[in-house]
C-alpha positions in Angstrom: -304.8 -52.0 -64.9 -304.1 -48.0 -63.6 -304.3 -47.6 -67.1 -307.2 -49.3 -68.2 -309.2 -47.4 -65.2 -308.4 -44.2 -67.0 -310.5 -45.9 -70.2 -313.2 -46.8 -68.0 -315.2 -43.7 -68.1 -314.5 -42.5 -71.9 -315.1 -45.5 -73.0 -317.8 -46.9 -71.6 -319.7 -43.8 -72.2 -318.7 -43.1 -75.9 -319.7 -47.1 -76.4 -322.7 -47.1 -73.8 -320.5 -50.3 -71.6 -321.4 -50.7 -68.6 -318.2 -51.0 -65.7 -318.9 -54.8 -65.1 -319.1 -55.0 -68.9 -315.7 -53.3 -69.0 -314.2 -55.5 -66.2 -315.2 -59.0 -68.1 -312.3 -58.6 -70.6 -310.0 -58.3 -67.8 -311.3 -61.0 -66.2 -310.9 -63.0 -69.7 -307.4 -61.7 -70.1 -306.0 -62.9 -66.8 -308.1 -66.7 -67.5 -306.5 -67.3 -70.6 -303.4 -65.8 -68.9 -304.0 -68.3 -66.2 -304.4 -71.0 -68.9 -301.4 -70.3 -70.6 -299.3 -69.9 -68.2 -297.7 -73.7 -67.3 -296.7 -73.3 -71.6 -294.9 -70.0 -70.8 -293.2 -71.1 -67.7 -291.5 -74.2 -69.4 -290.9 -72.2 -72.0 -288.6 -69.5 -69.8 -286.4 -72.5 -68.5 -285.7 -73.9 -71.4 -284.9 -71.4 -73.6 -284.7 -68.4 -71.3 -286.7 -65.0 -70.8 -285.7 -63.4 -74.1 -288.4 -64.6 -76.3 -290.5 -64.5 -73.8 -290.7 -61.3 -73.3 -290.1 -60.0 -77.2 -293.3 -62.6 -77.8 -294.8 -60.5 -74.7 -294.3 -56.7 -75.9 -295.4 -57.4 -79.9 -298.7 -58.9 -78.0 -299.0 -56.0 -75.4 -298.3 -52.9 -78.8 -300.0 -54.7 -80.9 -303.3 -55.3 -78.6 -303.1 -51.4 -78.1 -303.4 -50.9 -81.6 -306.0 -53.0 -81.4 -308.0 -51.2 -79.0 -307.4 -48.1 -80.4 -309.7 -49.2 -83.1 -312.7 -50.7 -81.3 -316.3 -50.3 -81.8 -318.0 -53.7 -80.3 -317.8 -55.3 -76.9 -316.7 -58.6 -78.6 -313.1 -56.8 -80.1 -312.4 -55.0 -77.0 -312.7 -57.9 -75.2 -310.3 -59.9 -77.7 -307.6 -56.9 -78.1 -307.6 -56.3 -74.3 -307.5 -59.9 -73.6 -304.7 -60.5 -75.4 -302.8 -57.4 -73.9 -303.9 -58.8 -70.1 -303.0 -62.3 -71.0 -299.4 -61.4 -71.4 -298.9 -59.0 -68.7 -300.8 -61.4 -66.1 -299.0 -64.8 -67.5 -295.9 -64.1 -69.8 -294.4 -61.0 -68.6 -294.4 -62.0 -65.0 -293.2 -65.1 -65.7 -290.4 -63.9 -68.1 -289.2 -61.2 -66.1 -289.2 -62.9 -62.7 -287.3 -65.9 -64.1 -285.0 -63.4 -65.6 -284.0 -61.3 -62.7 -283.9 -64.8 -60.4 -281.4 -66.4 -62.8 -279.1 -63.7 -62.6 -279.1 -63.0 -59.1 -279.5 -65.0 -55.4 -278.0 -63.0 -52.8 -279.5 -59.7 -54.2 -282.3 -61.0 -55.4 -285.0 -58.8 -53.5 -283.5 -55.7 -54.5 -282.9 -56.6 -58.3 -286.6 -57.2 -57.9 -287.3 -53.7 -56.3 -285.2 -52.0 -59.0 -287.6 -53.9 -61.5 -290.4 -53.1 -60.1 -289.7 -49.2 -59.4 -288.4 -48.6 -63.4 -291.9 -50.4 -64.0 -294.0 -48.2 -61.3 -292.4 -44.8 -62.6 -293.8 -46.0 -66.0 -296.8 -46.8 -64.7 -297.0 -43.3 -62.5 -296.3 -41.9 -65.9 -298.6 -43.4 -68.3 -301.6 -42.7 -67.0 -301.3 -39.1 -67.0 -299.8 -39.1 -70.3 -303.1 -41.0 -71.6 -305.0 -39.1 -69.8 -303.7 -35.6 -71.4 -303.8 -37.5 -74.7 -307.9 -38.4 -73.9 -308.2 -34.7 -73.2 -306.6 -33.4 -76.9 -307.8 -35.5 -78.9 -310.0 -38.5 -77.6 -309.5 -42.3 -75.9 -308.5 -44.0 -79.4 -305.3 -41.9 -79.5 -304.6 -42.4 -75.8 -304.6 -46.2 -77.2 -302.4 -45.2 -80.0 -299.6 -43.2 -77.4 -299.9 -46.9 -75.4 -299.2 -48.5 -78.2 -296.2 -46.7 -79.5 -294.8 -46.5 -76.0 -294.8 -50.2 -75.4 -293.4 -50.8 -78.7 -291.2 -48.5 -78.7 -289.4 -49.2 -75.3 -290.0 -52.6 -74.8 -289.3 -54.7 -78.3 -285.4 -53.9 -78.9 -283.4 -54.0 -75.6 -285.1 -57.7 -74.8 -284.3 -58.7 -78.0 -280.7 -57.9 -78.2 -279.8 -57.6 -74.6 -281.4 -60.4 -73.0 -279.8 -63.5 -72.5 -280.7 -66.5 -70.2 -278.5 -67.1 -67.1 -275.2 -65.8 -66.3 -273.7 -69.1 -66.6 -274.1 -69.4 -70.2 -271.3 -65.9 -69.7 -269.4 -67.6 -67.6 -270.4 -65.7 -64.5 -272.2 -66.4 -61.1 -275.1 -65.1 -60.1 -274.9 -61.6 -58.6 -272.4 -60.0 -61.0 -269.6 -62.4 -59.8 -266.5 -62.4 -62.4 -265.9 -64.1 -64.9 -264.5 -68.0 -63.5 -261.7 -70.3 -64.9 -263.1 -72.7 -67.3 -265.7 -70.2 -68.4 -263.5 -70.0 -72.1 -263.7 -73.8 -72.8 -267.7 -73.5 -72.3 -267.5 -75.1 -68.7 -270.3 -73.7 -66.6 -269.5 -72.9 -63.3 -271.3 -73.6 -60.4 -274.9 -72.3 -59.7 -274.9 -71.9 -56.0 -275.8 -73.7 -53.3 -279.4 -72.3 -52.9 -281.9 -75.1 -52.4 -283.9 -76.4 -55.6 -287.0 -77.9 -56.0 -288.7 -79.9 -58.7 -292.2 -79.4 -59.3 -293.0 -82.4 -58.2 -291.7 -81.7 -54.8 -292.6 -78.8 -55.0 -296.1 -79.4 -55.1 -295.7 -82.0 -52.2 -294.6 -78.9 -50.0 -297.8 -77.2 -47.6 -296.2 -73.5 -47.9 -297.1 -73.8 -51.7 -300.2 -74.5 -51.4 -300.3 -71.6 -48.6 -299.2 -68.9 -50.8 -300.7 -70.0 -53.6 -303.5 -68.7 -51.6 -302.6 -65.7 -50.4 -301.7 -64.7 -53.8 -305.1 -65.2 -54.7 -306.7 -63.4 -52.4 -304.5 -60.6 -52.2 -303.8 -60.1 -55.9 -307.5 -60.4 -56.5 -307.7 -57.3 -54.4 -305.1 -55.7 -56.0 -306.7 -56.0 -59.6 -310.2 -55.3 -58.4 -309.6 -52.4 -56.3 -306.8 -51.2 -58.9 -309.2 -50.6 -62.2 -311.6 -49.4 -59.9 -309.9 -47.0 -58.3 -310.4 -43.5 -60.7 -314.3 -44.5 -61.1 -314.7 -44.9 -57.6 -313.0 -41.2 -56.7 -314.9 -39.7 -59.6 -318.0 -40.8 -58.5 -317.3 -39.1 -54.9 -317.3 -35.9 -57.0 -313.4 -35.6 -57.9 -312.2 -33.4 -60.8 -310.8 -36.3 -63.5 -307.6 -34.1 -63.5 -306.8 -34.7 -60.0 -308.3 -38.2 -60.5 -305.6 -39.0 -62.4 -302.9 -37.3 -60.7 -304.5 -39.6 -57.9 -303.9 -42.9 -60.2 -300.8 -41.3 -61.2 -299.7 -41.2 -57.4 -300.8 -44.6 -56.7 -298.4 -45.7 -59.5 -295.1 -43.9 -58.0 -296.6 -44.7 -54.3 -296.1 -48.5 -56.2 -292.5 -47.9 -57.9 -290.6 -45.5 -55.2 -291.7 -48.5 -52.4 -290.0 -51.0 -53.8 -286.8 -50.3 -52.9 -288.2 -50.2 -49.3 -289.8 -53.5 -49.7 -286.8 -54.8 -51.4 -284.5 -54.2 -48.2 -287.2 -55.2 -45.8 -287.6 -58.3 -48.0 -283.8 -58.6 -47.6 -283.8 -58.5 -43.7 -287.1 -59.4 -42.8 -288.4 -63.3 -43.1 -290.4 -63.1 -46.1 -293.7 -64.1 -44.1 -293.9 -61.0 -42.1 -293.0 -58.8 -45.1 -295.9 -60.6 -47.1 -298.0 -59.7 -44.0 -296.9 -56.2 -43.4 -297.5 -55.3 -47.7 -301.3 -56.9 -47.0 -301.0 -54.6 -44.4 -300.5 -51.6 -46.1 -303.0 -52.4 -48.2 -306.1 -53.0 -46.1 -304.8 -49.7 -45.0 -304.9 -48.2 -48.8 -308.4 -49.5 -49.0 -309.9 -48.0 -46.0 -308.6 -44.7 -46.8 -310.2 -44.7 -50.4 -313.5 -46.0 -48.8 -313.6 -43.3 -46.3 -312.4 -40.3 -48.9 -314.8 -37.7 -49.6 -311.9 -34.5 -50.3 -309.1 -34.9 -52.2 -306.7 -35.2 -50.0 -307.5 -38.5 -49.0 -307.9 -39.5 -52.3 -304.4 -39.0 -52.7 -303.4 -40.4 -49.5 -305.3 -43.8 -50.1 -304.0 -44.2 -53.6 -300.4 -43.4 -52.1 -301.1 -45.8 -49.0 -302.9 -48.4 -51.3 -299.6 -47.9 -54.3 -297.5 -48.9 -51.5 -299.0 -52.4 -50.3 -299.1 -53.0 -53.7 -295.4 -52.4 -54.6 -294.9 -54.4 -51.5 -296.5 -57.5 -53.2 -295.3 -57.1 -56.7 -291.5 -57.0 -54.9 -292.1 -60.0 -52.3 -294.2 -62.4 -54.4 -291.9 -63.4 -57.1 -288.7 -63.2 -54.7 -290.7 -65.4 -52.2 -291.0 -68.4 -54.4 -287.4 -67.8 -56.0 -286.1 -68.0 -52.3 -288.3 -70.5 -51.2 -288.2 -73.0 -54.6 -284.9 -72.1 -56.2 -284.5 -70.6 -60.0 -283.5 -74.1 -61.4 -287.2 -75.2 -62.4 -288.8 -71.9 -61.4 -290.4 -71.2 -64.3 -291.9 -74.6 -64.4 -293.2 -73.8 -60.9 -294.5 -70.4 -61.3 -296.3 -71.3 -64.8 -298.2 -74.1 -62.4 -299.1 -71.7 -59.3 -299.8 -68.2 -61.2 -302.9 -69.7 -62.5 -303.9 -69.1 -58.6 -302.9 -65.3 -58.8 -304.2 -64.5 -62.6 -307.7 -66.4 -61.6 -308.1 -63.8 -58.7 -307.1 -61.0 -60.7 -309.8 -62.4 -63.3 -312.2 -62.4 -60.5 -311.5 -58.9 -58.5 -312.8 -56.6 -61.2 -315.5 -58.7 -62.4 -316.5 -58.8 -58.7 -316.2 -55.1 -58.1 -317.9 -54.2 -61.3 -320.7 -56.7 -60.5 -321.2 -55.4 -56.9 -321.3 -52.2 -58.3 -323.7 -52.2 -60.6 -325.8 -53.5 -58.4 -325.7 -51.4 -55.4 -324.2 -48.3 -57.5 -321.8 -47.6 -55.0 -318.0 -48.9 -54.3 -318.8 -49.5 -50.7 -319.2 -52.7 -50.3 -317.0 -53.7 -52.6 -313.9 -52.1 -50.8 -314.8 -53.2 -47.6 -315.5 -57.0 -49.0 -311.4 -56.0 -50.2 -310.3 -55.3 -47.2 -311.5 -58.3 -45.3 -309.9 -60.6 -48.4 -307.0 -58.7 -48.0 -306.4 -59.3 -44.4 -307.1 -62.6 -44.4 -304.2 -62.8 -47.1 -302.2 -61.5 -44.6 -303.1 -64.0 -42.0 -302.1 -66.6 -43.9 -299.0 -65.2 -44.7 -297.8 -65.8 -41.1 -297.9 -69.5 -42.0 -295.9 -69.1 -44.8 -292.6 -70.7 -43.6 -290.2 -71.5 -45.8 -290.3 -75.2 -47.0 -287.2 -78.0 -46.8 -286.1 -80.9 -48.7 -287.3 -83.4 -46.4 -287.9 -87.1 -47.5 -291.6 -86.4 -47.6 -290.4 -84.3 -50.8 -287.4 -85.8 -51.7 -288.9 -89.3 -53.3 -290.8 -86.9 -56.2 -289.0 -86.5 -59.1 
């Protein structure tokens, strides 16, 4: 998405595409990501992350290629479709189930180290793209995409990968190797609760953060592609626009590992709250900017709340549910979360278009994202009662 909102401008005006035009194909991407998503997370239990993810990266390179080469509406809306389907359905479910297979009790922070090798990338990128738009034009900034996702992402899931550390041998959370482990004798997973789906679904904190993911990732995804238009239009130089996207991406990846020890310490309901928190905060700041200085500061601000989500999501439902059928479980509820981010830039780009401003977009953002945090609060975690235990 901090990518695609250095397209936006280029692209649109090279192709005469309007930003709501521009924002339907990500809000295509994350429905069919949405759709998908109960195939992929079956899928991830039952033959583990690796393909998962290798399936994932040839979609994402090849859908850069893709773009690199559009002239119509109707093939970028296919090629970046495609890319956004896998990073809003497959690669979260892949690497989530991944890194909560292989650990429990450091769960949170596995997740923050994830998460802040991903943000530094994604700090990166956009002002390699961008200096890539500036030499030559926006179809080679697709092509560097391209070669970079390619290029880092294919090989080490395809021969590193493997599915649980049981099939080693091992316990989660780098345990050693146990006796038995030679004659193919798992050992035991832990004593971590684990739900079914069914019960799962029988549970009222599902159905609770289902909604707060929805509402707080569709502010995330709105607010996120909008970003560099909206600080552009308030008269920024796109240099420092990017540097500003740029920021909001390390803001994202350096916060994790804070998030990851409050996620650690803190019940994960007030954590959820306090990254909502943050950013509301984010918002405000990039609704009030007119200098650039606090277009920096709200992209910072707004990069942290997000890393805060992206780290306390996917270790909320692995705490909460279990990493026995959590695949199954996330490919069920992220239809929730991909459906918002399918609706927050369509939303943003539709209200600007019609008012030509950001304004009340961002404020509309904040108040969604607040009331995500509410909600959070409720958020306790569920037990195996025998309201839930009869579903099987």
């Amino acid at each position: 998405m901090a990518v695609l909102s250095v397209f936006v401008k280029p692209m649109g005006d090279a192709l005469g595409w309007s930003r709501a035009q521009m924002s339907g194909a990500v809000s295509l991407g994350n429905i069919l990501g949405g759709l998908t998503a109960p195939l992929w997370g079956r899928w991830a239990d039952r033959a583990g992350a690796r393909m998962v993810l290798v399936v994932s990266v040839i979609l994402v390179g090849g859908a850069a290629l893709a773009l690199s080469q559009v002239s119509a509406l109707w093939g970028f809306y296919l090629a970046y479709a495609t890319a956004r389907l896998a990073f809003a359905s497959s690669v979260e479910i892949g690497a989530t189930t991944a890194i909560a297979n292989w650990f429990v009790r450091r769960r949170a922070l596995a997740t923050a180290v994830a998460n802040l090798l991903g943000g530094l990338a994604q700090g990166v990128l956009p002002l390699v793209v961008q200096a890539v738009i500036i030499w030559r034009d926006w179809r080679a900034g697709w092509l560097a995409v391209a070669g970079m996702a390619l290029g880092v992402g294919l090989l080490p899931n395809a021969l590193l990968m493997r599915r649980r550390p049981e099939d080693l041998g091992l316990l989660p959370d780098g345990t050693p190797r146990v006796e038995g482990a030679s004659r193919g004798i798992p050992p035991p997973s832990g004593t971590e609760t684990s739900f079914t789906l069914a019960r799962a679904l029988r549970t009222r904190t599902l159905w609770i953060l289902a909604l707060y993911t929805g509402l707080a990732f569709l502010v995330q995804a709105g607010v996120s592609l909008h970003q560099a238009p909206h600080l552009l239009q308030r008269g920024m130089p796109p240099t420092l626009v990017a540097g500003m996207i740029s920021s909001f991406g390390f803001a994202s990846a350096t916060s994790n590992l804070l998030w990851g020890l409050i996620g650690s310490r803190w019940p994960l309901r007030l954590a959820l709250a306090g990254a909502s928190l943050c950013i509301a905060l984010g918002v405000f700041t990039l609704l009030m900017a007119r200098h650039t200085p606090q277009g920096f500061l709200g992209a910072i601000i707004f990069g942290a709340g997000v890393g805060g989500l992206l780290t306390l999501v996917p270790v909320t439902w692995a705490n909460y549910y279990g990493r026995t059928n959590l695949g199954t479980i996330r490919g069920v509820t992220l239809p929730v979360q991909v459906g918002s981010q399918a609706i927050g830039p369509l939303l943003i780009g539709t209200l600007y278009d019609l008012r030509h401003s950001y304004d009340t977009a961002l404020v509309l953002a904040i108040i969604l994202v607040a009331v995500a945090g509410c909600l959070a609060l409720l958020a306790h975690p569920p037990r195996l009662t025998e309201a839930t235990t009869g579903a099987r």
